[in-house]
VMD Tcl script that builds the backbone (N, CA, C; Angstrom):
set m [mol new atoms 459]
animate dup $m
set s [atomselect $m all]
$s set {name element resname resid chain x y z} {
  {N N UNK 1 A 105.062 -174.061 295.518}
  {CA C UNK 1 A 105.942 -173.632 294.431}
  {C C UNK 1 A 106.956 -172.606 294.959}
  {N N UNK 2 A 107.890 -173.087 294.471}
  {CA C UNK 2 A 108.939 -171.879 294.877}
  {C C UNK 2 A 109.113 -170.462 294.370}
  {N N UNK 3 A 109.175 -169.903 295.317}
  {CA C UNK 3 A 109.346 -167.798 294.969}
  {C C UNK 3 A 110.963 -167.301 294.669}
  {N N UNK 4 A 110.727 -166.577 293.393}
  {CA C UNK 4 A 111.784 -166.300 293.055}
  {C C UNK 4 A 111.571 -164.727 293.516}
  {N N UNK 5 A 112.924 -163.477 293.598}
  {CA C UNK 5 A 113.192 -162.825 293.406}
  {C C UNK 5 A 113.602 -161.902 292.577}
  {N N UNK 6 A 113.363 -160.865 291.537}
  {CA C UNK 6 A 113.958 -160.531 290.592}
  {C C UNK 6 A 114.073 -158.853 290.594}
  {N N UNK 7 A 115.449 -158.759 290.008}
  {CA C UNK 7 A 115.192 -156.951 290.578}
  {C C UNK 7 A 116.162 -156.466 288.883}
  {N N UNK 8 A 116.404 -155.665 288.239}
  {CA C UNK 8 A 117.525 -155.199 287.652}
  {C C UNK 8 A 118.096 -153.313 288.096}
  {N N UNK 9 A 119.080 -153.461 288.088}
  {CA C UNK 9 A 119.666 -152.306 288.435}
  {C C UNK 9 A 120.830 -151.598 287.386}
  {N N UNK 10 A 121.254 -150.268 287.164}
  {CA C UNK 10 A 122.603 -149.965 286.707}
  {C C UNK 10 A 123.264 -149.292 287.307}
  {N N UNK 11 A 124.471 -149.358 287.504}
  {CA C UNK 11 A 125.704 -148.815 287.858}
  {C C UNK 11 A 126.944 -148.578 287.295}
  {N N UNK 12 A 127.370 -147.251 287.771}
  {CA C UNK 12 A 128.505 -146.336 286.613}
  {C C UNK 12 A 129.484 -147.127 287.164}
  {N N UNK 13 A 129.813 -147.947 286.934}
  {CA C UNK 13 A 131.056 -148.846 286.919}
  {C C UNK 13 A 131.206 -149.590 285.826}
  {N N UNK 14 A 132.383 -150.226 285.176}
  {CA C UNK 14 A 132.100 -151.483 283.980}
  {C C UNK 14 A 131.976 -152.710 284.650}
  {N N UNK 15 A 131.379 -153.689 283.668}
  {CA C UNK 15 A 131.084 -155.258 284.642}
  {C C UNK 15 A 132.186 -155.846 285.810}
  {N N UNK 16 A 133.433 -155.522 284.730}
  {CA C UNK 16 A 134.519 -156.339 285.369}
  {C C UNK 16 A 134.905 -155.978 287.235}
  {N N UNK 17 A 133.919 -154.483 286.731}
  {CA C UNK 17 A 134.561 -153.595 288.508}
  {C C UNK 17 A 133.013 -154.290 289.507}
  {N N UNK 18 A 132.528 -154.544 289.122}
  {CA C UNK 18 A 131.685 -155.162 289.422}
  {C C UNK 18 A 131.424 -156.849 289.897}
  {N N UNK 19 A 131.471 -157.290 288.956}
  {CA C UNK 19 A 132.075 -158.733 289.398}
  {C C UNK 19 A 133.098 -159.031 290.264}
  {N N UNK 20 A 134.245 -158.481 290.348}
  {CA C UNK 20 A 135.232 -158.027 291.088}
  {C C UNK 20 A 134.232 -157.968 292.902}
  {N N UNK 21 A 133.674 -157.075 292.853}
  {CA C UNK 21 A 132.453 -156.676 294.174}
  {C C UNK 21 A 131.925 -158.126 294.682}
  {N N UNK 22 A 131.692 -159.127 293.985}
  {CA C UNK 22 A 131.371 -160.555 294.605}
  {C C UNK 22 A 132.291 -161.263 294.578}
  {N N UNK 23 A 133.877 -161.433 293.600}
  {CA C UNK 23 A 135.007 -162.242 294.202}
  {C C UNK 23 A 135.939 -161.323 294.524}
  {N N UNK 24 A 136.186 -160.557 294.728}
  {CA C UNK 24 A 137.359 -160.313 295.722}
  {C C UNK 24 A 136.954 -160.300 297.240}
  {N N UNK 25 A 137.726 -160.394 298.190}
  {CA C UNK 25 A 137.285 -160.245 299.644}
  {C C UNK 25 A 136.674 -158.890 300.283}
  {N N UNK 26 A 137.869 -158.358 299.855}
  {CA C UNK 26 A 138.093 -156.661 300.776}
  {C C UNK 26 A 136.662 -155.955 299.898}
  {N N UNK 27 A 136.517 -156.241 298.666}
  {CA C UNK 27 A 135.549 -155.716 297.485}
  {C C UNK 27 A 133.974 -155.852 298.078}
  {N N UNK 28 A 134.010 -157.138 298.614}
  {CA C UNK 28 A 132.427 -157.497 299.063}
  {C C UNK 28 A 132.431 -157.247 300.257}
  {N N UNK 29 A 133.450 -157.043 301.369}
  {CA C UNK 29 A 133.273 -156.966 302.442}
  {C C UNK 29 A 132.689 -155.461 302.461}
  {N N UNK 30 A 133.607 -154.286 301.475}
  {CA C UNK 30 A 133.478 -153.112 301.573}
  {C C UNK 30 A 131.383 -152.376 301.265}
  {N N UNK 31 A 130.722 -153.884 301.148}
  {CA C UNK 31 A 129.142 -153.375 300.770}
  {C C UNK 31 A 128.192 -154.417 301.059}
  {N N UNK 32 A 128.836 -155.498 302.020}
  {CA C UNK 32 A 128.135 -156.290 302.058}
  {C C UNK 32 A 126.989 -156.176 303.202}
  {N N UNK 33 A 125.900 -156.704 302.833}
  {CA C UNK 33 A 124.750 -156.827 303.982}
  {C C UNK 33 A 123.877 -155.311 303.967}
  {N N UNK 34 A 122.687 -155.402 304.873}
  {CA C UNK 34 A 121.697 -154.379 304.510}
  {C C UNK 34 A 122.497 -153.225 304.764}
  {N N UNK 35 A 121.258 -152.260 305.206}
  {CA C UNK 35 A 121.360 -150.664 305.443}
  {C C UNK 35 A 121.849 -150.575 306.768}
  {N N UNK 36 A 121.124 -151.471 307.733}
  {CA C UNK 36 A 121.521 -151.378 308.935}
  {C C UNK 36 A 122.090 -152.634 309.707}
  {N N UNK 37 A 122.470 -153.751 309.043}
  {CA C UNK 37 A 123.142 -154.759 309.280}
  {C C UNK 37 A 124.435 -154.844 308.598}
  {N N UNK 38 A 125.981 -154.675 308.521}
  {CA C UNK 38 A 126.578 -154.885 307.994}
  {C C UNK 38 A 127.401 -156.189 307.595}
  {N N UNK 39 A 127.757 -156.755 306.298}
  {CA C UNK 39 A 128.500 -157.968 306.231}
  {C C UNK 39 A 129.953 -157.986 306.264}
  {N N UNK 40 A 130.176 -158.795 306.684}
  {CA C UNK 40 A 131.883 -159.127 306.732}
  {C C UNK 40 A 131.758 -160.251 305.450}
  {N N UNK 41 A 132.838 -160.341 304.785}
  {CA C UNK 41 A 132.715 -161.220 304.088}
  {C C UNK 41 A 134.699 -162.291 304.880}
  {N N UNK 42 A 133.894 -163.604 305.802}
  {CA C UNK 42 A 135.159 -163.927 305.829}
  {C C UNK 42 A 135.798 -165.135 305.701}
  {N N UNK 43 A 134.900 -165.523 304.694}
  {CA C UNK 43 A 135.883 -166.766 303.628}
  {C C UNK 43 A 135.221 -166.521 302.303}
  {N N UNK 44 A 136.169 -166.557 301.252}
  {CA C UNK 44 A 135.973 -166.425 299.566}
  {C C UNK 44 A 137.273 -167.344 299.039}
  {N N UNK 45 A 136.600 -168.069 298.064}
  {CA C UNK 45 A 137.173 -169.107 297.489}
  {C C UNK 45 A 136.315 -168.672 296.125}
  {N N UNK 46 A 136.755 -167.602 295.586}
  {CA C UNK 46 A 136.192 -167.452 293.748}
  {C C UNK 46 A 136.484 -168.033 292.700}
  {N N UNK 47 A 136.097 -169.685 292.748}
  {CA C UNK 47 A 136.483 -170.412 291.909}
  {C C UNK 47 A 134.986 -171.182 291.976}
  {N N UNK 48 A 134.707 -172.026 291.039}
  {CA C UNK 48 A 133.696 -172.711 290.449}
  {C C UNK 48 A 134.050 -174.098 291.588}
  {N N UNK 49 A 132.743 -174.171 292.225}
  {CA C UNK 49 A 132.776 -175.570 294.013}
  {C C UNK 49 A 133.987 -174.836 295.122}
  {N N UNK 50 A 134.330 -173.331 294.417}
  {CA C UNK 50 A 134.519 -172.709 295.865}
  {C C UNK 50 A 133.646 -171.711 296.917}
  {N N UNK 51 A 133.901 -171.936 297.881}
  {CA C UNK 51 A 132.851 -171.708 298.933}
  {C C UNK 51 A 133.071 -169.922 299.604}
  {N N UNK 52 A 131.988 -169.512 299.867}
  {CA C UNK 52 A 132.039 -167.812 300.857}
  {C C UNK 52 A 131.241 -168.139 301.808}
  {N N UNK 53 A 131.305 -166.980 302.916}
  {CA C UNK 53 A 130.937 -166.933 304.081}
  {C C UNK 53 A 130.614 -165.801 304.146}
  {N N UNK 54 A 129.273 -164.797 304.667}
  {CA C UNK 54 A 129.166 -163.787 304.901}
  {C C UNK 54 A 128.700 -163.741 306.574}
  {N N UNK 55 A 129.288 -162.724 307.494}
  {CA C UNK 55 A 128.862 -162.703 308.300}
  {C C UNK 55 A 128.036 -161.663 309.152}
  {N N UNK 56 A 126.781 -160.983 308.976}
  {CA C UNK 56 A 125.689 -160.392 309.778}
  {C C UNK 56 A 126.501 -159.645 311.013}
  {N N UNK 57 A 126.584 -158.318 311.302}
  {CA C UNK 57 A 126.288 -157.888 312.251}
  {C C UNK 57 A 125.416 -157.282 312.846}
  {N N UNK 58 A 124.333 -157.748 313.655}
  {CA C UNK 58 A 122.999 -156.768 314.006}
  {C C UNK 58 A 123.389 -155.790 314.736}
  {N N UNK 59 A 122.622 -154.659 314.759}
  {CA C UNK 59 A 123.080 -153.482 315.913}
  {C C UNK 59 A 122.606 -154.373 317.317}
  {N N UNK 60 A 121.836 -155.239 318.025}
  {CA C UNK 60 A 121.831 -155.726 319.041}
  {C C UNK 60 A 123.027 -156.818 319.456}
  {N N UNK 61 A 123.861 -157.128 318.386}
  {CA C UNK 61 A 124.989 -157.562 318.650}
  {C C UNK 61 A 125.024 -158.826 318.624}
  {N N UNK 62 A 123.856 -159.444 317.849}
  {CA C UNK 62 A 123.672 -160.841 317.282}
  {C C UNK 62 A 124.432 -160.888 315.856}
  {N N UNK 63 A 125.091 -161.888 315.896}
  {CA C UNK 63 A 125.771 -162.107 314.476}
  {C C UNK 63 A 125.407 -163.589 313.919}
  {N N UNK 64 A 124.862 -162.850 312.373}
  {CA C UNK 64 A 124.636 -164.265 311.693}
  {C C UNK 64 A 124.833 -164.613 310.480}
  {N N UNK 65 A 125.295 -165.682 309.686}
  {CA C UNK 65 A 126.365 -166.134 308.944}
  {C C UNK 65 A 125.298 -166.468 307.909}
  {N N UNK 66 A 125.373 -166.763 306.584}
  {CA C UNK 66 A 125.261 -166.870 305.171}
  {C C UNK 66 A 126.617 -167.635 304.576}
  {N N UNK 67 A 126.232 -168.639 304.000}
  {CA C UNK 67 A 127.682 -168.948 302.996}
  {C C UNK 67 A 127.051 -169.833 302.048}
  {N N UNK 68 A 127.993 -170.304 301.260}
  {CA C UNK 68 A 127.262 -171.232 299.788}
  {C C UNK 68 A 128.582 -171.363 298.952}
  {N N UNK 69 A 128.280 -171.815 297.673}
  {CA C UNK 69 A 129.328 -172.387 296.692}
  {C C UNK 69 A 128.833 -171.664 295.731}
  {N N UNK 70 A 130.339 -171.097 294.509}
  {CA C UNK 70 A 129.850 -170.820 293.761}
  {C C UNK 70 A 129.498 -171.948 292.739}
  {N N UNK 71 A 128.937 -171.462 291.676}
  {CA C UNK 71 A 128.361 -172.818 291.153}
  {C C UNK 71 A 128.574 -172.118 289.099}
  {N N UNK 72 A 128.507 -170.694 289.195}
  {CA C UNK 72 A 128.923 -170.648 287.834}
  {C C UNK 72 A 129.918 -169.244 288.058}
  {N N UNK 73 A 131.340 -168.916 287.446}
  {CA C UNK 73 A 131.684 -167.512 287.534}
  {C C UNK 73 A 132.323 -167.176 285.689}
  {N N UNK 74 A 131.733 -166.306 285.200}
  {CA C UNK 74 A 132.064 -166.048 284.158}
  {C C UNK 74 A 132.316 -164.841 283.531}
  {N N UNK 75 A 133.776 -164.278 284.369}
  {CA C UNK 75 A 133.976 -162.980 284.586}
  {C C UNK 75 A 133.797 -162.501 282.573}
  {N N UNK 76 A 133.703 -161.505 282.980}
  {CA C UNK 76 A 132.518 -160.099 283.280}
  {C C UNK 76 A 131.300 -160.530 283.719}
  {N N UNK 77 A 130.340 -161.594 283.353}
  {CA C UNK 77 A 129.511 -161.072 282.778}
  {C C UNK 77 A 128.205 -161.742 283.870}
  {N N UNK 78 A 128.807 -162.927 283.942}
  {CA C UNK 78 A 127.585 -163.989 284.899}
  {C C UNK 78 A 128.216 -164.452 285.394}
  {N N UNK 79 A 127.829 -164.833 287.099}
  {CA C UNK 79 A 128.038 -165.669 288.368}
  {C C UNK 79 A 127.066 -165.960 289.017}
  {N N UNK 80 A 126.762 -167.122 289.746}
  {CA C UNK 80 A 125.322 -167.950 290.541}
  {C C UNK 80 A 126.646 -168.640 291.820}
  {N N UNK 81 A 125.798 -168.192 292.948}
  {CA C UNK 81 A 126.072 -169.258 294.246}
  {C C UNK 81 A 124.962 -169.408 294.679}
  {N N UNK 82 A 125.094 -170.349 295.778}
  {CA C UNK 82 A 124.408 -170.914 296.674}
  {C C UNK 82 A 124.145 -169.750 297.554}
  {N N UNK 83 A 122.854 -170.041 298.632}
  {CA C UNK 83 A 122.772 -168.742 299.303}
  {C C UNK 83 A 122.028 -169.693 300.457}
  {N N UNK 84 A 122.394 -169.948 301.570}
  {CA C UNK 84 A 122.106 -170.692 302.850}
  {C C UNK 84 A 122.608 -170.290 304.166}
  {N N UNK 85 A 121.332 -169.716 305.338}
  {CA C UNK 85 A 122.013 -169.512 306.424}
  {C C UNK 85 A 121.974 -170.351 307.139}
  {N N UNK 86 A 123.252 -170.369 307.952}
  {CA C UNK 86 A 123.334 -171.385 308.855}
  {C C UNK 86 A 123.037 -171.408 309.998}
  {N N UNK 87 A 121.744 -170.692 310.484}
  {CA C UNK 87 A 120.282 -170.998 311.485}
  {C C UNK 87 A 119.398 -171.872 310.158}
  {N N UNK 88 A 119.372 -171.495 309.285}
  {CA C UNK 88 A 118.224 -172.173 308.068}
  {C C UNK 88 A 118.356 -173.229 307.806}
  {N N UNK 89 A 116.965 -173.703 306.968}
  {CA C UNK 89 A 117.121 -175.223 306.267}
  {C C UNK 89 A 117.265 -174.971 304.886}
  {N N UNK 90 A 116.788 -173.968 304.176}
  {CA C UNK 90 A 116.681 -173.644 302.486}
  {C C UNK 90 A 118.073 -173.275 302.034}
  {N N UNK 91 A 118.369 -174.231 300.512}
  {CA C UNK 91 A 119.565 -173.588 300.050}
  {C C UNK 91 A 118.901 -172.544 298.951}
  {N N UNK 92 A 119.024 -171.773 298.819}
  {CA C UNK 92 A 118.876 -170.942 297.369}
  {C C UNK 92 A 119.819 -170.479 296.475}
  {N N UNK 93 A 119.063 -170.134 295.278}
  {CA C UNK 93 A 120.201 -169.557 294.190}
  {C C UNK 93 A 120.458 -168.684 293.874}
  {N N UNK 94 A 121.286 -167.600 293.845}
  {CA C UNK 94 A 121.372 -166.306 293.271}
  {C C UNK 94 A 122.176 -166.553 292.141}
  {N N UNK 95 A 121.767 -165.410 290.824}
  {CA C UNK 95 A 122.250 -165.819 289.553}
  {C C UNK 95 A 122.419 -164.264 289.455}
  {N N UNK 96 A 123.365 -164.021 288.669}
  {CA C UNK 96 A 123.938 -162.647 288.808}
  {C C UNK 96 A 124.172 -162.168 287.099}
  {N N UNK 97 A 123.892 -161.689 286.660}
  {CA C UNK 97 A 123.851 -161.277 285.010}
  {C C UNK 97 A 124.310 -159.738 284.700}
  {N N UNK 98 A 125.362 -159.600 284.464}
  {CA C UNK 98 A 126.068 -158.261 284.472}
  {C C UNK 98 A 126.579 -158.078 282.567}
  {N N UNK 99 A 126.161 -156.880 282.443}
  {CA C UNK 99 A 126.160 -156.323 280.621}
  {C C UNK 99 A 126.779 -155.176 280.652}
  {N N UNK 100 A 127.501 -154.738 279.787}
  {CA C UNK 100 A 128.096 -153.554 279.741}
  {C C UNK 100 A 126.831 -152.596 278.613}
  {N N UNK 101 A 126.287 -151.564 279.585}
  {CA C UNK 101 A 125.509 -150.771 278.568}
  {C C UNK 101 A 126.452 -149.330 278.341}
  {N N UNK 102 A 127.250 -148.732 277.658}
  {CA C UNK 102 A 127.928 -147.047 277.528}
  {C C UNK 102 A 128.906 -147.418 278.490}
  {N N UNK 103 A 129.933 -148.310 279.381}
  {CA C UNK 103 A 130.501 -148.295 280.147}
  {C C UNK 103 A 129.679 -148.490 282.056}
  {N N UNK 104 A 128.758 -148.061 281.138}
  {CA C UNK 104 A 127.652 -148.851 282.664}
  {C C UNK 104 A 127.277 -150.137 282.754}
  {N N UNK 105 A 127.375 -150.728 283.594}
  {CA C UNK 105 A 126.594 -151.574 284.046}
  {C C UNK 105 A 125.326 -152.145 284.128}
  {N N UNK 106 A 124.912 -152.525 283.382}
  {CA C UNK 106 A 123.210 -153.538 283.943}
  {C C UNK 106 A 122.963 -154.848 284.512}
  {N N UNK 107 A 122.624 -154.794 285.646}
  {CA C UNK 107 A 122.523 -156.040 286.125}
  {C C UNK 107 A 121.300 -156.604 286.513}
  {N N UNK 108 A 121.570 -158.111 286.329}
  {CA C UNK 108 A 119.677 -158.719 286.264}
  {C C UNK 108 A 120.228 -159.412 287.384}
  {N N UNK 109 A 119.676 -159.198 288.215}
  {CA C UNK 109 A 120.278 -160.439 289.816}
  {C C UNK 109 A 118.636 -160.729 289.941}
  {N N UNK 110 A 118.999 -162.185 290.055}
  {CA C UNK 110 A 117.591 -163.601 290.398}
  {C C UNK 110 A 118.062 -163.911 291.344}
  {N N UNK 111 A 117.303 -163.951 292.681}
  {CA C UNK 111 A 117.546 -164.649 293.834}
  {C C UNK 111 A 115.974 -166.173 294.041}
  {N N UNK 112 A 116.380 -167.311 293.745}
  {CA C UNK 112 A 115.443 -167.801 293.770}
  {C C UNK 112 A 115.594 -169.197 294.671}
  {N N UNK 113 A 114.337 -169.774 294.544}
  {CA C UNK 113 A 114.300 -171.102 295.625}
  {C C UNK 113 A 113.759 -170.877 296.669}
  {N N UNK 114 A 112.885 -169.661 296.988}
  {CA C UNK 114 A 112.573 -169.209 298.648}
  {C C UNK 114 A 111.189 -170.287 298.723}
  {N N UNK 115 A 110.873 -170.838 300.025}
  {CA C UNK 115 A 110.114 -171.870 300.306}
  {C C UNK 115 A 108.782 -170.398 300.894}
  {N N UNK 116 A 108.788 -169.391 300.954}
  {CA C UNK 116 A 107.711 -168.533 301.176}
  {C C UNK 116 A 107.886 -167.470 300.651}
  {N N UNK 117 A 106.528 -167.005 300.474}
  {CA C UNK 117 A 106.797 -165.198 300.197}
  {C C UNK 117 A 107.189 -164.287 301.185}
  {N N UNK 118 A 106.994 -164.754 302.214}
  {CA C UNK 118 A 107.746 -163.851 302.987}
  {C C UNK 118 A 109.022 -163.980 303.287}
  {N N UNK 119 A 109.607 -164.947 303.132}
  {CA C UNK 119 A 111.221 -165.355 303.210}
  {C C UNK 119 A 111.797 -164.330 301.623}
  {N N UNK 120 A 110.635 -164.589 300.664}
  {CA C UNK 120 A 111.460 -163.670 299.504}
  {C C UNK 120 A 111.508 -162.142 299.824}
  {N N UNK 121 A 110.118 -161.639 300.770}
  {CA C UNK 121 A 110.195 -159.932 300.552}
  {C C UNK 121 A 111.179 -159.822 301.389}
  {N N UNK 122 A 111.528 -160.632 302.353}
  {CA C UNK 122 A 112.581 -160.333 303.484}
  {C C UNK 122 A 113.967 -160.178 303.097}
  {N N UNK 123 A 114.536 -161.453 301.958}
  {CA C UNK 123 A 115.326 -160.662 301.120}
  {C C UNK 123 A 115.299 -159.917 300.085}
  {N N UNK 124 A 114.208 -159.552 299.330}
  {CA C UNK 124 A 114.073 -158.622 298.777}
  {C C UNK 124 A 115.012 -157.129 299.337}
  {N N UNK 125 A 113.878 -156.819 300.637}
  {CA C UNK 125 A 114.438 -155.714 301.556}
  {C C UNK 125 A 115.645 -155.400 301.597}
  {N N UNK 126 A 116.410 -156.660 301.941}
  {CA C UNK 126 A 117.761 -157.040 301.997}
  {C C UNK 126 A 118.954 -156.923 301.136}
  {N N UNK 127 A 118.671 -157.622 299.681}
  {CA C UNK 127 A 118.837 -157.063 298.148}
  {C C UNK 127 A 119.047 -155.569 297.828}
  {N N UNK 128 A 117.806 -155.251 297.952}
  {CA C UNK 128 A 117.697 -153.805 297.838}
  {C C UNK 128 A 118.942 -153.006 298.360}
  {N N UNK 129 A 118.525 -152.899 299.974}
  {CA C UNK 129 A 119.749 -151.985 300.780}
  {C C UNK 129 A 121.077 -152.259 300.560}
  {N N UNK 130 A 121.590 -153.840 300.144}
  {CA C UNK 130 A 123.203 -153.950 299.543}
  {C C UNK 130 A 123.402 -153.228 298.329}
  {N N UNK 131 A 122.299 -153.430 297.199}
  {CA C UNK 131 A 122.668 -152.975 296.252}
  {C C UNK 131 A 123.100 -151.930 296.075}
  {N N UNK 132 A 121.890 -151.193 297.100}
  {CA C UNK 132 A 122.302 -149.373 296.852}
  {C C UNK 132 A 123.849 -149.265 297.452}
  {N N UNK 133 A 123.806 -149.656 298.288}
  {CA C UNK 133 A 124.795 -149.839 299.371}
  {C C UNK 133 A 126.636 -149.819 298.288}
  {N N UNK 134 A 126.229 -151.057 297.185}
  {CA C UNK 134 A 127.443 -151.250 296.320}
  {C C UNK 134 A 127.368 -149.770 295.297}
  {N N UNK 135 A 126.492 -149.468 295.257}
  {CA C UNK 135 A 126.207 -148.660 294.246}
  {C C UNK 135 A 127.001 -147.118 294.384}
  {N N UNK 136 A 127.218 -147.150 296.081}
  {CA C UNK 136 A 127.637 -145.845 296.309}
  {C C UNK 136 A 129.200 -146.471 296.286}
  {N N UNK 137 A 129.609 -147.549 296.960}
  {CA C UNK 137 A 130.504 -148.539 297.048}
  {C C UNK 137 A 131.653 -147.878 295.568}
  {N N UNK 138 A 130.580 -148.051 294.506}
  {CA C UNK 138 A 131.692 -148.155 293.512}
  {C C UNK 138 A 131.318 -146.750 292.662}
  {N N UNK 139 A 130.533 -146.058 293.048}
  {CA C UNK 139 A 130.617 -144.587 292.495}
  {C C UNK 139 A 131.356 -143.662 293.084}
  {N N UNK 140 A 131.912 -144.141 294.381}
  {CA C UNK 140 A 132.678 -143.413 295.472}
  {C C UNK 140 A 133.811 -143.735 296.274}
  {N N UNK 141 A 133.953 -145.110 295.807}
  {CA C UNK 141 A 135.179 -145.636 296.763}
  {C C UNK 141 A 134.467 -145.975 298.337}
  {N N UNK 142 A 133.845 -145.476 299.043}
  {CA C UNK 142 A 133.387 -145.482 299.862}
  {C C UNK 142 A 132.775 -147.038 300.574}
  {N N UNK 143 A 133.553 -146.812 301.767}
  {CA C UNK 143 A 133.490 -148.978 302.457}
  {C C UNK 143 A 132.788 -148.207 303.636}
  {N N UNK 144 A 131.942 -149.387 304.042}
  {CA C UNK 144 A 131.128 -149.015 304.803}
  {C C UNK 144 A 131.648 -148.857 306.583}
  {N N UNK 145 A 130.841 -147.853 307.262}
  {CA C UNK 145 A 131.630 -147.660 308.797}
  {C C UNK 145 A 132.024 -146.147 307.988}
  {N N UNK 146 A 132.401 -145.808 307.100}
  {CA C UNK 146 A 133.051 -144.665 306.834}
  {C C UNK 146 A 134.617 -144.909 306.576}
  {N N UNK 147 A 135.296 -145.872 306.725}
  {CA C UNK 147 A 136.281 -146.021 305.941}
  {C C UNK 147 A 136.546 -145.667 303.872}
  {N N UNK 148 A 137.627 -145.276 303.527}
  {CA C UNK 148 A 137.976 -144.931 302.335}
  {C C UNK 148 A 138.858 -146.488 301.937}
  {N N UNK 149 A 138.367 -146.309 300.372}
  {CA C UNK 149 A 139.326 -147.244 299.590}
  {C C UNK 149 A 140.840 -146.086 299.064}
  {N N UNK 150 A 141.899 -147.368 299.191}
  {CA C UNK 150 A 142.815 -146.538 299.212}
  {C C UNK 150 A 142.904 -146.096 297.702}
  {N N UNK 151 A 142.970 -144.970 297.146}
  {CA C UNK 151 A 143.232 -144.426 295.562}
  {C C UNK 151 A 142.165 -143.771 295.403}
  {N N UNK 152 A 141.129 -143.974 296.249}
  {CA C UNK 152 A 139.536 -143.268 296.340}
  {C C UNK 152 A 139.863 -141.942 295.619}
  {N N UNK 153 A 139.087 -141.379 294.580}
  {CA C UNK 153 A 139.490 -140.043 294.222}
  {C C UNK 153 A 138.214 -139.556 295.382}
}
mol reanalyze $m
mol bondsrecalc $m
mol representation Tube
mol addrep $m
């Protein structure tokens, strides 16, 4: 049976600045990937059967790629892609559920389809460290490496 993932989080941003964080380029590139792996994001096509690419940099200097289709985008609020690396055989789904609570954010992100539990805690781990990762992303302007977004207060 297949293992799903499920986490919810909030963030002082509104949905739209948020959603924004998975289709724009510069937006996802600026938080993508763990704590100590960073993502490039370098193909986005944010349209419904358009395709992304994320690309892994390890600190040993192995780089490895993620990409998929989106499959639903329904700005503010909900978006689902595909989630497949290309060393892997599993496609999975991430489903993304974003609510405006006071001008905050709540988000229910499902990452599901993992063929083990350990393929799920592994992104779990993974999940986790982006999220926080966006979290400072959009409470701070702050892109990762230490670069600034430009207007950053």
């Amino acid at each position: 049976m297949p293992h799903t993932l499920e986490m919810t989080r909030t963030f002082n941003a509104p949905p739209a600045r948020i959603f924004a964080c998975f289709t724009n380029k510069e937006e996802w590139s600026g938080w993508a990937g763990s704590r100590d792996v960073p993502g490039e994001i370098t193909l986005l096509e944010p349209r419904v059967g358009g395709r992304y690419r994320m690309v892994m940099h390890r600190p040993d200097g192995v780089e490895m790629a993620v990409g998929g289709v989106f499959q639903v985008l329904e700005e503010p609020s909900r978006l689902a892609f595909t989630w497949k690396w290309e060393h892997g055989q599993d496609t999975t789904l991430i489903t993304i559920f974003l609510r405006d609570v006071d001008g905050k954010t709540e988000m229910h992100f499902r990452h599901e389809g993992f063929a083990s539990e350990d393929d799920r805690n592994n992104h779990n781990k993974g999940w986790v460290d982006a999220l926080d990762k966006l979290e400072a992303f959009v409470a701070a302007g702050k892109r990762q490496k230490g670069a600034v977004l430009e207007g950053a207060a």
